[in-house]
mmCIF file of the N, C-alpha and C atoms, coordinates in Angstrom:
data_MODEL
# 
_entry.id   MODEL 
# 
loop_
_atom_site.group_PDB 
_atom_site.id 
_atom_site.type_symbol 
_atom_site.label_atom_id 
_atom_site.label_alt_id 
_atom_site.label_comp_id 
_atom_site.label_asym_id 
_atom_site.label_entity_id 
_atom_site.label_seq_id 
_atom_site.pdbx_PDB_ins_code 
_atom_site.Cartn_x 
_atom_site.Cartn_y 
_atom_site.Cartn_z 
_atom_site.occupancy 
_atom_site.B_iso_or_equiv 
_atom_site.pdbx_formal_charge 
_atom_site.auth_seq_id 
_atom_site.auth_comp_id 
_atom_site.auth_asym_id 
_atom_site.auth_atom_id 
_atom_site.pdbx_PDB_model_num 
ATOM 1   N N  . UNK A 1 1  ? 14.118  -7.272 -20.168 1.00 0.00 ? 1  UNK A N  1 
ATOM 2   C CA . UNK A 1 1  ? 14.434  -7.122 -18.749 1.00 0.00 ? 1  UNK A CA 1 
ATOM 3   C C  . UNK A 1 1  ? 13.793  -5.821 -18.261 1.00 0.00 ? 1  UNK A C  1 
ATOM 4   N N  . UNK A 1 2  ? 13.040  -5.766 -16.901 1.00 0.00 ? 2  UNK A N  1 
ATOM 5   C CA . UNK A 1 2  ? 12.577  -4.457 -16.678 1.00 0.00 ? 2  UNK A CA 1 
ATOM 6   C C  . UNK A 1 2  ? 13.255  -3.968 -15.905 1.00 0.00 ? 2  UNK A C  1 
ATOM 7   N N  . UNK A 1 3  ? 12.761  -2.589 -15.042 1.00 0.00 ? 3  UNK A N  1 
ATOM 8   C CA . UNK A 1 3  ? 13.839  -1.917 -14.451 1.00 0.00 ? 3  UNK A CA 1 
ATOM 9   C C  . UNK A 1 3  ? 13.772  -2.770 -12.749 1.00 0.00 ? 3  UNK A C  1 
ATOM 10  N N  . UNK A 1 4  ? 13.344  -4.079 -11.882 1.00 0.00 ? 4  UNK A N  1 
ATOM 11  C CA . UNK A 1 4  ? 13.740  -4.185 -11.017 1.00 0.00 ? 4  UNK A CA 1 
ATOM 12  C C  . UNK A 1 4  ? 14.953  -5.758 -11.140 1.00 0.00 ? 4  UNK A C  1 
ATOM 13  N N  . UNK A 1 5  ? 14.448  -6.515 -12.062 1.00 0.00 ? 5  UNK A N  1 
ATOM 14  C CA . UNK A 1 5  ? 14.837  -7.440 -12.282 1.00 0.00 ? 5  UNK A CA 1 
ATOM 15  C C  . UNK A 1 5  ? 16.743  -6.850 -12.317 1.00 0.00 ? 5  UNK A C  1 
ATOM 16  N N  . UNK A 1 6  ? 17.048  -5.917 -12.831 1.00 0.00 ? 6  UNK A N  1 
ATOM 17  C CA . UNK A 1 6  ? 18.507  -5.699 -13.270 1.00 0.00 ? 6  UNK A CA 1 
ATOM 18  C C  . UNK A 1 6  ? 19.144  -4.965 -11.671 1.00 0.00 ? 6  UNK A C  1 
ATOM 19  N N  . UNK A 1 7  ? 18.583  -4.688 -10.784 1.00 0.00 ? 7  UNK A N  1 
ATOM 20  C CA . UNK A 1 7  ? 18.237  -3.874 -9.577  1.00 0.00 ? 7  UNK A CA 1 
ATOM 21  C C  . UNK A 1 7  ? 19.351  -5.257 -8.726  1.00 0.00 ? 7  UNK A C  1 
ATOM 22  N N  . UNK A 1 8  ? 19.762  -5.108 -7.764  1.00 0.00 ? 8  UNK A N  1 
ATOM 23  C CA . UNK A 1 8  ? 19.673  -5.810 -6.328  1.00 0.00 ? 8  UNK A CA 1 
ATOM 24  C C  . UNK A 1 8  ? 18.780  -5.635 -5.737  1.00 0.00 ? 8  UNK A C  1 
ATOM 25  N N  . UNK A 1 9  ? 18.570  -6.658 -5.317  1.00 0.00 ? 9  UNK A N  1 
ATOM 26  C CA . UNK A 1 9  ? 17.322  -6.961 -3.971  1.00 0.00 ? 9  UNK A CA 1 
ATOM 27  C C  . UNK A 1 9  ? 17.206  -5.994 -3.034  1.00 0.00 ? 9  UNK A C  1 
ATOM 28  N N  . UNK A 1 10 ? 18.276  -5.351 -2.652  1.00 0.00 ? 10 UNK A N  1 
ATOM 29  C CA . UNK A 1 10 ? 18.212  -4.260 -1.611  1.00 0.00 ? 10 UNK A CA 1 
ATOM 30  C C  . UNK A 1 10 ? 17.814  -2.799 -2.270  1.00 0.00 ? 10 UNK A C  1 
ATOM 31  N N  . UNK A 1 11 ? 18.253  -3.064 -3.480  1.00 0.00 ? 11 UNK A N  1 
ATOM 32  C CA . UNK A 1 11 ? 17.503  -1.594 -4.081  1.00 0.00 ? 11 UNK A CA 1 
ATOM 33  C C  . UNK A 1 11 ? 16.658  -1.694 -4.976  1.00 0.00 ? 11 UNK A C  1 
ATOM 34  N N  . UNK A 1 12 ? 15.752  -2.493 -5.042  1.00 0.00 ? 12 UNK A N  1 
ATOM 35  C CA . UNK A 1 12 ? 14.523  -2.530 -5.684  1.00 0.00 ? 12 UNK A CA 1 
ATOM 36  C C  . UNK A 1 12 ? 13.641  -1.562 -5.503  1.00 0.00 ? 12 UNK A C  1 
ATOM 37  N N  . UNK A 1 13 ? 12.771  -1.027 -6.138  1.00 0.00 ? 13 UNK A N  1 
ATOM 38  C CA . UNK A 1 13 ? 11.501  -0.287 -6.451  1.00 0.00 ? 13 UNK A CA 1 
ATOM 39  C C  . UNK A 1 13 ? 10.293  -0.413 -5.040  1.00 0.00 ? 13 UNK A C  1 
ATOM 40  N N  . UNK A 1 14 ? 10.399  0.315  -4.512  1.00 0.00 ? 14 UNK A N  1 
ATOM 41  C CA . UNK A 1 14 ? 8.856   0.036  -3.432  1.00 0.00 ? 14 UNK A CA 1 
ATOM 42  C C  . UNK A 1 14 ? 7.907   1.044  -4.275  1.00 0.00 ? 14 UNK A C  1 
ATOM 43  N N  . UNK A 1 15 ? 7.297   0.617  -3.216  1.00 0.00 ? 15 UNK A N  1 
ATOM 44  C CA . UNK A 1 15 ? 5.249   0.936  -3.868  1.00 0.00 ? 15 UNK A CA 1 
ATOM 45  C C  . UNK A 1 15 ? 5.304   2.106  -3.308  1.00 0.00 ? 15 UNK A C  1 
ATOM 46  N N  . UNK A 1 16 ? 4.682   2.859  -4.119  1.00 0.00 ? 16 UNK A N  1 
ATOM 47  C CA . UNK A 1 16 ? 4.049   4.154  -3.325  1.00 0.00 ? 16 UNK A CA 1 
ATOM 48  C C  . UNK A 1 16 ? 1.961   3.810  -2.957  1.00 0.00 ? 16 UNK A C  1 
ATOM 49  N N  . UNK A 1 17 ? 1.940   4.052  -1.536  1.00 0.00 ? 17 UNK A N  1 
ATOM 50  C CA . UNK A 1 17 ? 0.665   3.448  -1.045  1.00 0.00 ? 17 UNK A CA 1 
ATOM 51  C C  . UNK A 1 17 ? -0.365  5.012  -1.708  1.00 0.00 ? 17 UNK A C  1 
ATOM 52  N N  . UNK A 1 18 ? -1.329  4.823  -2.046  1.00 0.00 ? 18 UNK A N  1 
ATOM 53  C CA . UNK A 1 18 ? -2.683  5.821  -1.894  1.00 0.00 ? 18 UNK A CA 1 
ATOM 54  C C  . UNK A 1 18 ? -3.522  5.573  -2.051  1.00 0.00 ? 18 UNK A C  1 
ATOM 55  N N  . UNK A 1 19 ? -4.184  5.882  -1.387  1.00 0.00 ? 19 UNK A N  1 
ATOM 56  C CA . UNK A 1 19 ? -5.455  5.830  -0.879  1.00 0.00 ? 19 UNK A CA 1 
ATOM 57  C C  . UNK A 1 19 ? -6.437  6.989  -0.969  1.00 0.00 ? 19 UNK A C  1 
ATOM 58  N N  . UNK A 1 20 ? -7.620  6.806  -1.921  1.00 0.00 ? 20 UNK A N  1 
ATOM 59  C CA . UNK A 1 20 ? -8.191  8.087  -1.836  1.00 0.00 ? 20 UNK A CA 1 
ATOM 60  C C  . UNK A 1 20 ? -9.650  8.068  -1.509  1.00 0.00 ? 20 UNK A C  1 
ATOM 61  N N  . UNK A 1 21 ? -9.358  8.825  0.000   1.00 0.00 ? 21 UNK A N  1 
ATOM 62  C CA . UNK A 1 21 ? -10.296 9.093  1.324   1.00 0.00 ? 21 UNK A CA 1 
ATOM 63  C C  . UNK A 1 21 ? -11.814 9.380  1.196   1.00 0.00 ? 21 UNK A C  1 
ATOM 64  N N  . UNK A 1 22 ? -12.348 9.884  -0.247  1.00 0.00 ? 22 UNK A N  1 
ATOM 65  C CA . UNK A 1 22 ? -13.067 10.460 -0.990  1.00 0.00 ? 22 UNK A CA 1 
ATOM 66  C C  . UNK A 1 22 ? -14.094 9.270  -1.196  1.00 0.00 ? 22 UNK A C  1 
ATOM 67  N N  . UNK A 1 23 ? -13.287 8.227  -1.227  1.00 0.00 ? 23 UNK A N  1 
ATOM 68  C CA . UNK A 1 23 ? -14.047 7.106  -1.897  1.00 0.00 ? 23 UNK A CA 1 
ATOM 69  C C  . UNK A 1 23 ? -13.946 6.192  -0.936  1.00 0.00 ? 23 UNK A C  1 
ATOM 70  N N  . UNK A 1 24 ? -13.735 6.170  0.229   1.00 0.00 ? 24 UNK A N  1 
ATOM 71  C CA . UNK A 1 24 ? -13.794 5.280  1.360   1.00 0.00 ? 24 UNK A CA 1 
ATOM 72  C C  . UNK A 1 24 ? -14.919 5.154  2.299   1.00 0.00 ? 24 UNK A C  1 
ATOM 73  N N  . UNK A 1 25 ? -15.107 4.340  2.545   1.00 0.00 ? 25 UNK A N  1 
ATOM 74  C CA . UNK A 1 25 ? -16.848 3.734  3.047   1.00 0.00 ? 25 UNK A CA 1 
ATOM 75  C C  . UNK A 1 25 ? -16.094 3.360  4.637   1.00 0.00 ? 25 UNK A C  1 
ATOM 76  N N  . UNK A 1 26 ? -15.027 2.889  4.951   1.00 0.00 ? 26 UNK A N  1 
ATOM 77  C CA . UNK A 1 26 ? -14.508 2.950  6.078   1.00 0.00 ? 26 UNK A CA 1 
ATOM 78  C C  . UNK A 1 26 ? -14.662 1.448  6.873   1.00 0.00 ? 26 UNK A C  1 
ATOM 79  N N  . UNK A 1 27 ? -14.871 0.493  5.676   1.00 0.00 ? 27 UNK A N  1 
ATOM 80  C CA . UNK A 1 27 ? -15.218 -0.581 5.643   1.00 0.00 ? 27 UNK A CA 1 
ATOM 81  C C  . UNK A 1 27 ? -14.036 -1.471 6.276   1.00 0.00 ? 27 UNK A C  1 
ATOM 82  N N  . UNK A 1 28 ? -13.107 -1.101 5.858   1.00 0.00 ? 28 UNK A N  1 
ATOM 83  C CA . UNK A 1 28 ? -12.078 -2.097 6.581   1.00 0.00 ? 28 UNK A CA 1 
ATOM 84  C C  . UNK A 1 28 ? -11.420 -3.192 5.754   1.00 0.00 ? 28 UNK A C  1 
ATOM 85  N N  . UNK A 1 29 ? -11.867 -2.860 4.523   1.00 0.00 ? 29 UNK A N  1 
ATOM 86  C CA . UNK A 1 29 ? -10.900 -4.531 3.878   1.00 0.00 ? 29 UNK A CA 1 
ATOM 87  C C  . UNK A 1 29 ? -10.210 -3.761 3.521   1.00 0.00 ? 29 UNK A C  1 
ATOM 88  N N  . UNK A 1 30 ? -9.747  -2.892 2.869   1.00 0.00 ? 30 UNK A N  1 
ATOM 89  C CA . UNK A 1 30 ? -8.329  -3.047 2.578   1.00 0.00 ? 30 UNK A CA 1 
ATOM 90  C C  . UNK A 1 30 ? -7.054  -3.183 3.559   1.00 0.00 ? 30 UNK A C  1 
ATOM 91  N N  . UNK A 1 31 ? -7.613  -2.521 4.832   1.00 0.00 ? 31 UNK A N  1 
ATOM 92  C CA . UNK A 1 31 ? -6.454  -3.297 6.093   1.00 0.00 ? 31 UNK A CA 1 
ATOM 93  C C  . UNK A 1 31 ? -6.869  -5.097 6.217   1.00 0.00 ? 31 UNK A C  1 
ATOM 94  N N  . UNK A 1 32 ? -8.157  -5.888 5.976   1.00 0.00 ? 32 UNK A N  1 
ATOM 95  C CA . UNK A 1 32 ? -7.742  -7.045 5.711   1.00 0.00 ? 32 UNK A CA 1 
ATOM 96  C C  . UNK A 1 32 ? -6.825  -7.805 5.434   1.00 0.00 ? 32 UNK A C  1 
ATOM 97  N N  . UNK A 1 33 ? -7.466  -6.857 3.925   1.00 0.00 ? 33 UNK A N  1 
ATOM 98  C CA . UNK A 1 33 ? -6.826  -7.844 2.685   1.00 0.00 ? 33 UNK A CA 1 
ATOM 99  C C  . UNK A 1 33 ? -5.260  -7.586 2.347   1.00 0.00 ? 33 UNK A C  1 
ATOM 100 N N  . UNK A 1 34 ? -4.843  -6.631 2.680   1.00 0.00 ? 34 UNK A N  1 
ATOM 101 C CA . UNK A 1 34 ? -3.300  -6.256 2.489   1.00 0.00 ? 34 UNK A CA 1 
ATOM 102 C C  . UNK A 1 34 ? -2.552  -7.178 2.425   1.00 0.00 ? 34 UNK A C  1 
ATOM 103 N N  . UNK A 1 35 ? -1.919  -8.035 1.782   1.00 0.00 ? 35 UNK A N  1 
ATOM 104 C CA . UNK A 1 35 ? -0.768  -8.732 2.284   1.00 0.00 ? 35 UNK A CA 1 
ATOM 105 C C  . UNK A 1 35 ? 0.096   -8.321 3.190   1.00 0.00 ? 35 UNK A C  1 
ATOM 106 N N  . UNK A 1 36 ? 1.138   -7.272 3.194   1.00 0.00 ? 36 UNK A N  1 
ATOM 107 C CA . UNK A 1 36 ? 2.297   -6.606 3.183   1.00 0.00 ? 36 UNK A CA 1 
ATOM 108 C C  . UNK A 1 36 ? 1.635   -5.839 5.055   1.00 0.00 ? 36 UNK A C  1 
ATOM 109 N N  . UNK A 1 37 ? 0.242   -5.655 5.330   1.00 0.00 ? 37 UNK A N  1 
ATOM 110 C CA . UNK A 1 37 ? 0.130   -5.491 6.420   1.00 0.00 ? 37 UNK A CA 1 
ATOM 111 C C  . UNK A 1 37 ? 0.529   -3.808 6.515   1.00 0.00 ? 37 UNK A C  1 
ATOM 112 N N  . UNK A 1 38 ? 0.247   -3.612 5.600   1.00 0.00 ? 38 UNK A N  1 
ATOM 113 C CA . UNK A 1 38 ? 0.216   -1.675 5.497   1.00 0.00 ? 38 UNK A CA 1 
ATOM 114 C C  . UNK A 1 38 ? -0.581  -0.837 6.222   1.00 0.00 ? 38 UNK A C  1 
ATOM 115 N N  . UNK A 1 39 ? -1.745  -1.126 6.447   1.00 0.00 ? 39 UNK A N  1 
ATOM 116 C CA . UNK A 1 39 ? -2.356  -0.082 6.973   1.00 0.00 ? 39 UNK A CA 1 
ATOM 117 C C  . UNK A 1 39 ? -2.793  -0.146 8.585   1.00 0.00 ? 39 UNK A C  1 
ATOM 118 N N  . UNK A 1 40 ? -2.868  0.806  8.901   1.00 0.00 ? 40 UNK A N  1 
ATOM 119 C CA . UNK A 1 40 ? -3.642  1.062  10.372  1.00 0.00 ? 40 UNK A CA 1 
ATOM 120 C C  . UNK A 1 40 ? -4.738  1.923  10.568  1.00 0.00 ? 40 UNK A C  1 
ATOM 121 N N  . UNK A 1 41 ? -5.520  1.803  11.336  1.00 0.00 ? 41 UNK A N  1 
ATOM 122 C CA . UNK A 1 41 ? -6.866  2.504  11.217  1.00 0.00 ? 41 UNK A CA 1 
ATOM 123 C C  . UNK A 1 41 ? -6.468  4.193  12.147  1.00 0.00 ? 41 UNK A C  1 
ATOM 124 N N  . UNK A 1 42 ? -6.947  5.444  11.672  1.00 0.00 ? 42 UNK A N  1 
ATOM 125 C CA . UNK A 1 42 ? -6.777  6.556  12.561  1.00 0.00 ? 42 UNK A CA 1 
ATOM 126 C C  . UNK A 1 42 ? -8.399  6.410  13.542  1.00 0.00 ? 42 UNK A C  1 
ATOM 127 N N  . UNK A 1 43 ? -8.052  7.692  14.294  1.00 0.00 ? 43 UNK A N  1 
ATOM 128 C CA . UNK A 1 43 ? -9.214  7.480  15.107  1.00 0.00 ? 43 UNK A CA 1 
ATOM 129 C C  . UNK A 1 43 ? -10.105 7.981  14.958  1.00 0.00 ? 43 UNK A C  1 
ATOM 130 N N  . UNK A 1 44 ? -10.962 8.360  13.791  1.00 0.00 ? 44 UNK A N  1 
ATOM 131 C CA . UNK A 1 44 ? -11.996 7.990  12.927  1.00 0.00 ? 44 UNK A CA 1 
ATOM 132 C C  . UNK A 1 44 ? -12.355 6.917  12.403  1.00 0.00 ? 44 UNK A C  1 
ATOM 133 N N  . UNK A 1 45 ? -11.617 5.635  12.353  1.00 0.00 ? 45 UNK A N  1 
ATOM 134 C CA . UNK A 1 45 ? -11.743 4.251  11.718  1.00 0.00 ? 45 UNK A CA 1 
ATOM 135 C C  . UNK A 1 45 ? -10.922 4.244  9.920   1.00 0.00 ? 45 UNK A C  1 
ATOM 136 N N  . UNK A 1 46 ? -10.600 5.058  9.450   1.00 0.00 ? 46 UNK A N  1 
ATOM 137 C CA . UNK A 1 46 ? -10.374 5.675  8.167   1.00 0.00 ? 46 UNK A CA 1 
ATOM 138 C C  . UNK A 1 46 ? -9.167  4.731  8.126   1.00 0.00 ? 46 UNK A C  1 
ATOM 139 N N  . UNK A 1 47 ? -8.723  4.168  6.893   1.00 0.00 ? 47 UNK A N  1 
ATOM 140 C CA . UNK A 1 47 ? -7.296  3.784  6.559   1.00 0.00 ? 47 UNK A CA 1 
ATOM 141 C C  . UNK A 1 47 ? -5.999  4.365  6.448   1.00 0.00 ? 47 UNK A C  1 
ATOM 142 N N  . UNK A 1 48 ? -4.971  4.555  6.877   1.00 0.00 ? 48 UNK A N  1 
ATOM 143 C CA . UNK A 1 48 ? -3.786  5.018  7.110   1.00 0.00 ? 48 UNK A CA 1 
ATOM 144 C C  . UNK A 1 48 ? -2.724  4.014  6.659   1.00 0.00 ? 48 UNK A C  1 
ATOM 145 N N  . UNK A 1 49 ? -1.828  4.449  5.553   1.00 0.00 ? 49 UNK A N  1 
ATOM 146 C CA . UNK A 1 49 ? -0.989  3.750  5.435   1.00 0.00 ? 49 UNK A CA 1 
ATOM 147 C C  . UNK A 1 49 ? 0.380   3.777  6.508   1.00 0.00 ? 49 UNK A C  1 
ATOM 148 N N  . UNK A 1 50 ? 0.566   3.507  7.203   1.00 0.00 ? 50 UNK A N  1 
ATOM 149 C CA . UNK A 1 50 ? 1.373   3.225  8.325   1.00 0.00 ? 50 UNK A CA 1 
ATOM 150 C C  . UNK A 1 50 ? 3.133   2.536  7.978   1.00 0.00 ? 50 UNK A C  1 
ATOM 151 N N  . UNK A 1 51 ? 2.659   1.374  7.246   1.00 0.00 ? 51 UNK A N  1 
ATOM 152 C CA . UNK A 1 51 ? 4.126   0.837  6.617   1.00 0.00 ? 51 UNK A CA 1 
ATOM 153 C C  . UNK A 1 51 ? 3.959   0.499  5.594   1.00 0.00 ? 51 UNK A C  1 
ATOM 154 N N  . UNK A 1 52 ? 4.682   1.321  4.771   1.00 0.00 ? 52 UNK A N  1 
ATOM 155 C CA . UNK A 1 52 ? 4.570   1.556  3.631   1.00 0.00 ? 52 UNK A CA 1 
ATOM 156 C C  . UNK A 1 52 ? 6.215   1.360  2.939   1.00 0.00 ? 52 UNK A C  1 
ATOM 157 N N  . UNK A 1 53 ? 7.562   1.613  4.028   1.00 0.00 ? 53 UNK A N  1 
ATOM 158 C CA . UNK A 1 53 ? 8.365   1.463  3.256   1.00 0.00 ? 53 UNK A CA 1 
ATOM 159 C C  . UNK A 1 53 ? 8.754   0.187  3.409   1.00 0.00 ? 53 UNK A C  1 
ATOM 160 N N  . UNK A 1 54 ? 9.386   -0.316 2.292   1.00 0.00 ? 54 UNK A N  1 
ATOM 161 C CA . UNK A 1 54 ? 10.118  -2.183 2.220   1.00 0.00 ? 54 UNK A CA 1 
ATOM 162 C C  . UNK A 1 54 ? 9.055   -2.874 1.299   1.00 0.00 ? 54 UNK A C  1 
ATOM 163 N N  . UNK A 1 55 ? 7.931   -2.221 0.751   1.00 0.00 ? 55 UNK A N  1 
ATOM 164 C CA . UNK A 1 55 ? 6.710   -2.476 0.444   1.00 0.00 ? 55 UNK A CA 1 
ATOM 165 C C  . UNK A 1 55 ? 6.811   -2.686 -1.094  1.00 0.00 ? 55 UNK A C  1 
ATOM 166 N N  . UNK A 1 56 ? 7.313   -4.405 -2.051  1.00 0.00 ? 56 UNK A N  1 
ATOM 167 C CA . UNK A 1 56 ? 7.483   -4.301 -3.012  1.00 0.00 ? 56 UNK A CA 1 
ATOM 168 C C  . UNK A 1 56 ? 6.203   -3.804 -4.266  1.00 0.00 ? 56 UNK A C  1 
ATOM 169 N N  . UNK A 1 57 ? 7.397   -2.877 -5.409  1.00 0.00 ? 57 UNK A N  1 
ATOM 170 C CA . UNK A 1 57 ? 6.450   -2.448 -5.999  1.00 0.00 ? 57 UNK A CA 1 
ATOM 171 C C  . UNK A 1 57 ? 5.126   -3.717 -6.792  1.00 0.00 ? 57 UNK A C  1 
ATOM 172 N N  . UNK A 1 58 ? 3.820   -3.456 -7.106  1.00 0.00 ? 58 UNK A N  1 
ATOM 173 C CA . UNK A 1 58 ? 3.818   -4.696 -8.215  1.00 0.00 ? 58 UNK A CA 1 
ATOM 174 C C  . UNK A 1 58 ? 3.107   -3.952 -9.067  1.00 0.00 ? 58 UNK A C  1 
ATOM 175 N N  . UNK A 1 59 ? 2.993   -2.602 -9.187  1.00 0.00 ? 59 UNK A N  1 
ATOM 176 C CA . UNK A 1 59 ? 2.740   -1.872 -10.335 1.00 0.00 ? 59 UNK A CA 1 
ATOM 177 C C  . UNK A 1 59 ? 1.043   -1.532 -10.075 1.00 0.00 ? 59 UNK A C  1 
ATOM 178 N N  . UNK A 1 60 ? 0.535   -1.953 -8.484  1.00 0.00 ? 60 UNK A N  1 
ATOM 179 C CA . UNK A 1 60 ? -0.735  -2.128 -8.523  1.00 0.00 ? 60 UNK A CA 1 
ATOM 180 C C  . UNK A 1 60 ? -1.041  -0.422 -7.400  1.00 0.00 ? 60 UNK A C  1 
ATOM 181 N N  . UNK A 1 61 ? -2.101  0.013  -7.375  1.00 0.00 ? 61 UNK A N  1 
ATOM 182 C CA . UNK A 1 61 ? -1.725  1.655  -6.852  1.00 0.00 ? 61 UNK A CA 1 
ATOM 183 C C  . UNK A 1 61 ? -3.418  1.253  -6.354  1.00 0.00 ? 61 UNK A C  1 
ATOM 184 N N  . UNK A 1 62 ? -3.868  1.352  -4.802  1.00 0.00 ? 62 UNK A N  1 
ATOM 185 C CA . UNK A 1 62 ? -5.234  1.065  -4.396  1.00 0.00 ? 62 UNK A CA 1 
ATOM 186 C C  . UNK A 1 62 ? -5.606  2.633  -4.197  1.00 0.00 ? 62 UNK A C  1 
ATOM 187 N N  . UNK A 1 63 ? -6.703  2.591  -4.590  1.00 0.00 ? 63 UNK A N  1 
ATOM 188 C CA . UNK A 1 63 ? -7.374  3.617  -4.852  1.00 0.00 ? 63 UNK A CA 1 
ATOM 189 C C  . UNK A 1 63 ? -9.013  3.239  -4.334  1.00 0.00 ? 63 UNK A C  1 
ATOM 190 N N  . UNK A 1 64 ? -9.384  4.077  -3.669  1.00 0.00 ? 64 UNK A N  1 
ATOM 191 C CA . UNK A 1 64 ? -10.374 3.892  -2.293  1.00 0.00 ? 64 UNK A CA 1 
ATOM 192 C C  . UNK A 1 64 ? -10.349 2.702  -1.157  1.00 0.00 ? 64 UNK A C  1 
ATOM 193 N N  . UNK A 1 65 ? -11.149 2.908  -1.064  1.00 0.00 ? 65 UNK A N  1 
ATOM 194 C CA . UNK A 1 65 ? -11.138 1.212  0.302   1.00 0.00 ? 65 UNK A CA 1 
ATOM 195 C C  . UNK A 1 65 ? -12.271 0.429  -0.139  1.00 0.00 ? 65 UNK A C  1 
# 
């Protein structure tokens, strides 16, 4: 058993979002492709994680765009 499965639904594990800016081309898929609908663009075009909490964990951590 891991640690969300033994959890309630209401207190499960969220994701911590990052994103590292360094390595971003400013391309735009990862606000695509998001499921969960996390990000918003700043006004540079750059990715911003915006909603981030309620955001289940899945152990996966995005790193550039």
């Amino acid at each position: 058993m891991n640690a969300t499965e033994d959890r309630a639904p209401e207190t499960a594990l969220t994701a911590h979002v990052a994103l590292d800016l360094e390595l971003c081309k400013v391309c735009g898929i990862c606000i695509e492709l998001c499921p969960e609908g996390v990000f918003d663009r700043d006004k540079l075009g750059y990715p911003v994680a915006a909603r981030s909490e309620g955001v289940p964990a899945s152990g996966k951590t995005l790193v550039g765009a």
